[in-house]
C-alpha positions as CSV (number, residue, x, y, z in Angstrom):
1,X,54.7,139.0,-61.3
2,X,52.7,142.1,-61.2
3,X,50.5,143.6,-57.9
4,X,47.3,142.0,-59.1
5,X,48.6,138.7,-59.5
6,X,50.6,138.8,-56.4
7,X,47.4,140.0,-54.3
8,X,45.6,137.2,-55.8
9,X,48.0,134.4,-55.0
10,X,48.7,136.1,-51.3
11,X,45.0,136.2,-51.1
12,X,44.4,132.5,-52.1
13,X,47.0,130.8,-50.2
14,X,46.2,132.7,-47.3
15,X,41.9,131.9,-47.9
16,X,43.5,128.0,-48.1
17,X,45.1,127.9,-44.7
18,X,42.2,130.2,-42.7
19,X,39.4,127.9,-43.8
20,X,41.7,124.7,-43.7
21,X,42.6,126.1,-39.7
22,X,38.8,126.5,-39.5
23,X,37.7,123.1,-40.3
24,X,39.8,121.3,-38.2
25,X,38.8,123.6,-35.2
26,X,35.0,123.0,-36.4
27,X,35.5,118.9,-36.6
28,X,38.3,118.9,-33.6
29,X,36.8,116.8,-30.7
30,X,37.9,119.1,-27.6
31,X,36.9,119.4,-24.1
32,X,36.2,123.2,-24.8
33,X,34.5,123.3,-27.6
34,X,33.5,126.6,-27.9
35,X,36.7,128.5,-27.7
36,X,37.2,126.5,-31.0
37,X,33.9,127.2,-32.7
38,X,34.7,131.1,-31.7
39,X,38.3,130.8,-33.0
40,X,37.1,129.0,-36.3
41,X,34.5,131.5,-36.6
42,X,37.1,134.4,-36.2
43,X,38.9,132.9,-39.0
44,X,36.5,132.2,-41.5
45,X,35.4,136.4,-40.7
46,X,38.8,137.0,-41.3
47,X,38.8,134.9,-44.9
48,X,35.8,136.7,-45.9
49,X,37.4,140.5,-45.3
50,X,40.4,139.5,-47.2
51,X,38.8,137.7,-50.5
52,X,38.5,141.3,-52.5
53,X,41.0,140.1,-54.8
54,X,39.2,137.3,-55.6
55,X,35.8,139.0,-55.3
56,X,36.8,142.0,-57.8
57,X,37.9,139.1,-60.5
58,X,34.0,138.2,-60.9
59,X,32.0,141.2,-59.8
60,X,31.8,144.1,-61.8
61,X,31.0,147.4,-59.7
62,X,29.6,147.6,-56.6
63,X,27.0,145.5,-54.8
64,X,24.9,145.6,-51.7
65,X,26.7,141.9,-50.6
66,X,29.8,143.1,-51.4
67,X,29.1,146.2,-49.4
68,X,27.7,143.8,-46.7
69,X,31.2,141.7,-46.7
70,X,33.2,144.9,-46.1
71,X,31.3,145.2,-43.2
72,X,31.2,142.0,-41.8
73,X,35.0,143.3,-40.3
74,X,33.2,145.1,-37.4
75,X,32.4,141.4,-36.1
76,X,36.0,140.4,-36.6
77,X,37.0,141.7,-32.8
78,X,34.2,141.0,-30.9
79,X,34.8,137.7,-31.9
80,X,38.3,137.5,-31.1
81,X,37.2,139.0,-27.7
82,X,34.3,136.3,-27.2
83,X,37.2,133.8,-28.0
84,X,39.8,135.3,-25.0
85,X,37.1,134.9,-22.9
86,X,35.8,131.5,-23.4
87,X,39.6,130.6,-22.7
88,X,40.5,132.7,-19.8
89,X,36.9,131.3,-18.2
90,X,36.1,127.5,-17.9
91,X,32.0,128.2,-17.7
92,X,32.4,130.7,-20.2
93,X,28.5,130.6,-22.0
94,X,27.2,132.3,-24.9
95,X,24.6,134.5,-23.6
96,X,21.7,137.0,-24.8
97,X,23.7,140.0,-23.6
98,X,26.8,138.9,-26.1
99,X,24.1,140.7,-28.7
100,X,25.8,143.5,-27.9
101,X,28.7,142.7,-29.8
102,X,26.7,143.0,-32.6
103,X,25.7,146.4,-32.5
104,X,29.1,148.2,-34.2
105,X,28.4,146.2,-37.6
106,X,24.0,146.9,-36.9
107,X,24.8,150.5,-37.0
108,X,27.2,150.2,-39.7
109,X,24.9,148.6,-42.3
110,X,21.8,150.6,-41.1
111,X,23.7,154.3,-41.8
112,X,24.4,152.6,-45.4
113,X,21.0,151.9,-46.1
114,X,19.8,155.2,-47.4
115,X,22.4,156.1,-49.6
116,X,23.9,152.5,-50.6
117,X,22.1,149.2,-49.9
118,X,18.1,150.8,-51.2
119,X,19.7,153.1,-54.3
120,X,20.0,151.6,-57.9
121,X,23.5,150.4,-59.2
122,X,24.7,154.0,-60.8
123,X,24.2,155.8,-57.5
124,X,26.0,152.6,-55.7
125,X,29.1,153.8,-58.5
126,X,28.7,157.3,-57.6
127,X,28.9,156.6,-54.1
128,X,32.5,154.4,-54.3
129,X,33.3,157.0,-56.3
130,X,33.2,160.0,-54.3
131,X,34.1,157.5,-51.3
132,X,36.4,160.1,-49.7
133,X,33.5,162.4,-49.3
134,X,31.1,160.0,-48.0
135,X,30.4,160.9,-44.8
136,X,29.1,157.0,-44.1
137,X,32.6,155.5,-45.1
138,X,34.2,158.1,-42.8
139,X,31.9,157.8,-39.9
140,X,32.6,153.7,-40.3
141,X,36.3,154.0,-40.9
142,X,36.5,155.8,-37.3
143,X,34.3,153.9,-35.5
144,X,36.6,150.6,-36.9
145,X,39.5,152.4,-35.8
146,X,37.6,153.2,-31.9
147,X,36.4,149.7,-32.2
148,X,39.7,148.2,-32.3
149,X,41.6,150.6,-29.4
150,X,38.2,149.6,-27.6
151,X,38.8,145.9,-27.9
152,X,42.5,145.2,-27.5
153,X,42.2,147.2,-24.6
154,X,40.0,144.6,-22.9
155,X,41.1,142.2,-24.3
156,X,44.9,143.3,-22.3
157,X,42.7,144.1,-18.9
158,X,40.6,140.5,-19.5
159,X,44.5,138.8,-19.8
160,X,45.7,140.5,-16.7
161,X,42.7,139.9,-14.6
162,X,43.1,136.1,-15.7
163,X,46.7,135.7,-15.3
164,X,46.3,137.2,-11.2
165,X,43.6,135.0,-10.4
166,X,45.2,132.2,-12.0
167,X,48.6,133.0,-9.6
168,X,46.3,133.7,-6.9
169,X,44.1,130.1,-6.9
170,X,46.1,127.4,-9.1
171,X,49.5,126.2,-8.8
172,X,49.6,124.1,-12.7
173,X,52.3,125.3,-15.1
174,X,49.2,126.2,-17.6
175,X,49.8,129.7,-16.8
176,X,51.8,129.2,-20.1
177,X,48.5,129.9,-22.2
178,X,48.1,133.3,-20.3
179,X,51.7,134.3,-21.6
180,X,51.1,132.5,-24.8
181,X,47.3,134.7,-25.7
182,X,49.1,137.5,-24.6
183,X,52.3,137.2,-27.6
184,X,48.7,136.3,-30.1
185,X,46.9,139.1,-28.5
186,X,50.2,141.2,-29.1
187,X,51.0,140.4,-32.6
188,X,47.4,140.8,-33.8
189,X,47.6,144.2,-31.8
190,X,50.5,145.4,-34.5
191,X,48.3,143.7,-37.4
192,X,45.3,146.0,-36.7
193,X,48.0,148.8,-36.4
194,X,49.4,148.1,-39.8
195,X,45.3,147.7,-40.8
196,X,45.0,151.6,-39.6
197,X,47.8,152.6,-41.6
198,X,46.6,151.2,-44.7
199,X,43.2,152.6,-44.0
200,X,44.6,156.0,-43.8
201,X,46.6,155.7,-47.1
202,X,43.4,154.5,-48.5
203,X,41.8,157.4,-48.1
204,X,44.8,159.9,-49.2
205,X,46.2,160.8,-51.8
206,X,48.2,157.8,-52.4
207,X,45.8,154.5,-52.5
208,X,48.7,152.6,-54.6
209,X,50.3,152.4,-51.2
210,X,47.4,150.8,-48.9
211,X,47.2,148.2,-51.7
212,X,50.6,147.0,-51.1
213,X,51.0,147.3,-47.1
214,X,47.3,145.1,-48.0
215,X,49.3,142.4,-49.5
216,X,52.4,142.9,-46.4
217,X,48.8,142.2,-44.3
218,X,48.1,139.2,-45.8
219,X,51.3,137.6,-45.6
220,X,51.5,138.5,-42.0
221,X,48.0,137.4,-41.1
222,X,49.3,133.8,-42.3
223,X,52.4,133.2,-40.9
224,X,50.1,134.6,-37.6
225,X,47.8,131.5,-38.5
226,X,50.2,129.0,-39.0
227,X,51.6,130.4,-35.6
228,X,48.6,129.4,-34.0
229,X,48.5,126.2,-35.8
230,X,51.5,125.1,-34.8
231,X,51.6,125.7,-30.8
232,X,47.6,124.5,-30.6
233,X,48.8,121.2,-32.2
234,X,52.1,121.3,-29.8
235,X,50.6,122.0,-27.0
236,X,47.3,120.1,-27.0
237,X,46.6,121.0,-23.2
238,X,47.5,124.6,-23.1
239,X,44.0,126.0,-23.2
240,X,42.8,125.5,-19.9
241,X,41.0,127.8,-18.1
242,X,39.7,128.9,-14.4
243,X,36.5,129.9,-12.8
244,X,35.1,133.0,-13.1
245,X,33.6,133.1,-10.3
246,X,36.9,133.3,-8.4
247,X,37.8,136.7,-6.9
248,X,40.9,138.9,-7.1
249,X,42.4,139.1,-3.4
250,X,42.6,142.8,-3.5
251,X,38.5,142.4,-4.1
252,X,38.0,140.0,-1.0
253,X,40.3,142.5,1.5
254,X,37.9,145.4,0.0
255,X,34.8,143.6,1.0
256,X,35.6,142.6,4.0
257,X,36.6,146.5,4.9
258,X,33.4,148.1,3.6
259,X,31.7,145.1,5.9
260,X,33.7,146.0,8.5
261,X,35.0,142.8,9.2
262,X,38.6,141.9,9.7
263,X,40.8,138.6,10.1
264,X,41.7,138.0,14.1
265,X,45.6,137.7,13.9
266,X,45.4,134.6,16.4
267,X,43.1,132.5,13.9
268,X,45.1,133.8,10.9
269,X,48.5,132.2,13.0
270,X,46.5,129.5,13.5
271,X,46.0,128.6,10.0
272,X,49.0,129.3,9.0
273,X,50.7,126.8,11.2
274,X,48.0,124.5,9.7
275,X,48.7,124.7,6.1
276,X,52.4,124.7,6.4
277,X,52.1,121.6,8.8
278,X,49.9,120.3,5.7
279,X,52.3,121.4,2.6
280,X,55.3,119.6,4.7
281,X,53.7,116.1,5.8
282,X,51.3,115.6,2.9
283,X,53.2,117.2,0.2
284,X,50.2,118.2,-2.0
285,X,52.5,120.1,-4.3
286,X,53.4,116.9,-5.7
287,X,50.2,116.8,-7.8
288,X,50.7,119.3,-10.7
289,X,47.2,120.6,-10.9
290,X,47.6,121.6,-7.5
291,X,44.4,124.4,-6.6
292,X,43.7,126.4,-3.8
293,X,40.8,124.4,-3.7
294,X,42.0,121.1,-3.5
295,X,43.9,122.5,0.1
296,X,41.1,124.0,1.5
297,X,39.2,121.0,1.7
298,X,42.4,119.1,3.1
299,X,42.9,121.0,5.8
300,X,39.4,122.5,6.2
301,X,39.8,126.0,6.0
302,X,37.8,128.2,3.5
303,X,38.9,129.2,0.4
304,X,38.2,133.0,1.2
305,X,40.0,132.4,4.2
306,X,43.1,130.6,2.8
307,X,43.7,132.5,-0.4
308,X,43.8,135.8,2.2
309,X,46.1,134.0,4.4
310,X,48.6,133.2,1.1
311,X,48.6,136.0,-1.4
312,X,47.8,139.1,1.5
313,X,49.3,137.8,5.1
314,X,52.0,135.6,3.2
315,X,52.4,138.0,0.3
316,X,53.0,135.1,-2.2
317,X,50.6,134.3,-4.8
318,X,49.5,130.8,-4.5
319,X,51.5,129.6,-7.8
320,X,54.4,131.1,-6.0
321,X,53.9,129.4,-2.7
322,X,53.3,125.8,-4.3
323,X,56.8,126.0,-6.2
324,X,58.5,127.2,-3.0
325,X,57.8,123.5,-1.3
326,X,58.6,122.6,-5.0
327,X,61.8,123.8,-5.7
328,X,63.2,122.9,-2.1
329,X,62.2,119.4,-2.9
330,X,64.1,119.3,-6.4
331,X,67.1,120.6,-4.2
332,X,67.0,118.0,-1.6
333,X,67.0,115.6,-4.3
334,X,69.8,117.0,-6.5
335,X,71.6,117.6,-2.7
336,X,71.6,113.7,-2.1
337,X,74.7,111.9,-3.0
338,X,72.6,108.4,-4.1
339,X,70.5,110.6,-6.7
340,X,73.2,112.1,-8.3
341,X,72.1,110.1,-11.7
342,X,68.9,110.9,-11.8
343,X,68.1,113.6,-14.9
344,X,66.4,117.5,-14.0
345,X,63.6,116.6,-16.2
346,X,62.8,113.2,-14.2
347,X,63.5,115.9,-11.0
348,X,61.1,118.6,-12.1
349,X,58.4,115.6,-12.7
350,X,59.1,113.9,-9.6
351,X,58.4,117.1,-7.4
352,X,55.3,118.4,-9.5
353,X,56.3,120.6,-12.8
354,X,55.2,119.3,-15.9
355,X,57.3,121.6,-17.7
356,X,61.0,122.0,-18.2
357,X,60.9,125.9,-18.7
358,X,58.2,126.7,-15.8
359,X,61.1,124.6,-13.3
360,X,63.8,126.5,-14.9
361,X,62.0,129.6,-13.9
362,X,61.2,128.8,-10.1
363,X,64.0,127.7,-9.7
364,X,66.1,130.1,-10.9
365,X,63.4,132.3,-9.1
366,X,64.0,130.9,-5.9
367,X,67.5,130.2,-6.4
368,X,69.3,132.5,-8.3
369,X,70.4,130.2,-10.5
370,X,69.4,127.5,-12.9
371,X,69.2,123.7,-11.4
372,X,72.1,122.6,-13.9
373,X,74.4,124.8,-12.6
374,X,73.2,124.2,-9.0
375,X,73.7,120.8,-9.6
376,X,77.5,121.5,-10.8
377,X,77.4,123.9,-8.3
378,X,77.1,121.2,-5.2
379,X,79.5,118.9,-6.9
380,X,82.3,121.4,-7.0
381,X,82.0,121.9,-3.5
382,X,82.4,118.1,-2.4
383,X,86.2,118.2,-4.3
């Protein structure tokens, strides 16, 4: 099989699964609907960059909507961007000032107008023609290239932001989609990479080569998809998200210093002795979608006030200080002599994990060690 007909087939079978991953999104009935509508829409963007192959077959020469389609990349990562945030951020809304996304593939299409999209097809020719010396193509190739730097790297400080005030306020094991959009965010990270390198071969000497790392892209951009197929059908309830109007600790401890205001060490005892009273005879930590919240309004403190008190006084992150009470629940229970049949998953359920590899890490967190071995562990030591 020869280049052509191998880009071709790559291209196909990689259009098939996009729009196929797009639909479903599109028709999916989901509580957060529009992280799917952005995802699908990232997708079906993506389809339309990577149908050349396909496109070349019918067109002859150049044309101002196949010019347009080239383009339509520069919307690819704002996209993808829109989409990390409508996870991260459960009001996430599309607003006006999201125009601005917009603007990278405005300027794009307008700096082609004069020479490209209002000239007659023979100077359209001449123009891919001499494309290396076109200083539109070379002004757009750089501003893709500062686009996508630009983007992952918000897209890396969005995730980190997330993940904190997710530790700092919520005490679910859904921190998994955090570490889970940061392997995608990863992976698509070193597929724009790959996408620079075939750019720059593009415009060298050797062109042959950015054809072929094109057909390497395509074959990675599907097994990505199929990726992401995959864990959104397996884990149905991964994509949760938090409030946005929650603030970092580190933020609250700033504006309480520029107001001059500080926490009397009395009170802050106080509380303290309040909420640990509250995490011992209650046991909220029982209920796996736990929030900082939820134990503010049990025991009447403010959330500013408490979430101070846990991840600055304490020096624990919230998630951290719910498994605590967790994990020395799951070892009173594998400690007692009549539970000694009952399984670590029905443990790690019974104390408030809904996930075997979130315990396994507490525990072995907490512990040193994992709660199998603790388990063999204890029973070595009654022979």
């Amino acid at each position: 099989m020869d280049k052509i007909n191998l880009l071709v087939l790559v291209t196909v079978i990689s259009l098939f699964i996009s729009l196929f991953l797009a639909f479903f999104l599109f028709t999916f009935k989901a509580k957060h609907k529009i992280s799917n509508t952005l995802f699908a829409i990232f997708l079906i963007i993506t389809a339309i960059d990577v149908s050349d192959p396909l496109i070349n077959l019918s067109v002859n020469g150049p044309s101002n909507l196949g010019m347009l389609k080239n383009t339509i990349a520069f919307l690819q990562i704002p996209v993808f961007y829109l989409y990390v945030l409508s996870v991260c951020y459960s009001d996430f809304k599309l607003k006006l000032k999201h125009i601005i996304h917009l603007l990278p593939f405005l300027i794009v299409n307008l700096i082609l107008l004069p020479r490209f999209y209002t000239v007659d097809v023979a100077s359209k020719i001449d123009f891919i023609l001499n494309r290396q010396n076109m200083v539109e193509l070379q002004f757009n190739h750089i501003l893709f290239h500062i686009q996508i730097v630009v983007y992952f790297a918000a897209v890396f400080i969005l995730l980190r932001k997330a993940k904190k005030l997710y530790l700092e306020n919520y005490a679910g094991t859904n921190i998994d989609s955090y570490y889970w959009l940061f392997q995608f965010t990863s992976v698509l990270t070193i597929l724009y990479l790959i996408v620079i390198v075939k750019n720059i071969f593009k415009f060298s000497e050797y062109p042959h080569i950015s054809e072929w790392i094109k057909i390497g892209i395509l074959i990675f951009q599907m097994f990505i998809t199929c990726w992401y197929l995959y864990k959104a059908l397996n884990n149905p309830g991964l994509f949760r998200n938090i409030d946005s109007k929650l603030k970092l600790v580190s933020d609250l401890i700033l504006e309480e210093k520029k107001g001059g205001q500080t926490m009397e060490k009395e009170g802050s005892n106080e509380e303290l002795f309040k909420l640990q009273q509250y995490m011992v005879d209650e046991k909220p930590f029982l209920n796996p979608a736990l929030t900082i919240q939820d134990v503010s309004g049990a025991i009447r403190i403010p959330v500013r006030n408490l979430s101070v008190l846990i991840n600055h006084t304490l020096d624990q992150h919230f998630y951290d200080f719910v498994n605590t009470y967790r994990i020395n629940e799951a070892m009173d229970i594998l400690k007692d002599d009549t539970k000694n049949k009952v399984t670590i998953l029905e443990i790690l359920y019974e104390v408030g994990f809904n996930s075997k590899s979130s315990f396994n890490t507490a525990f072995k967190k907490h512990t040193g060690t994992t709660p199998t071995s603790y388990r063999k562990l204890l029973k070595n030591s009654d022979l």
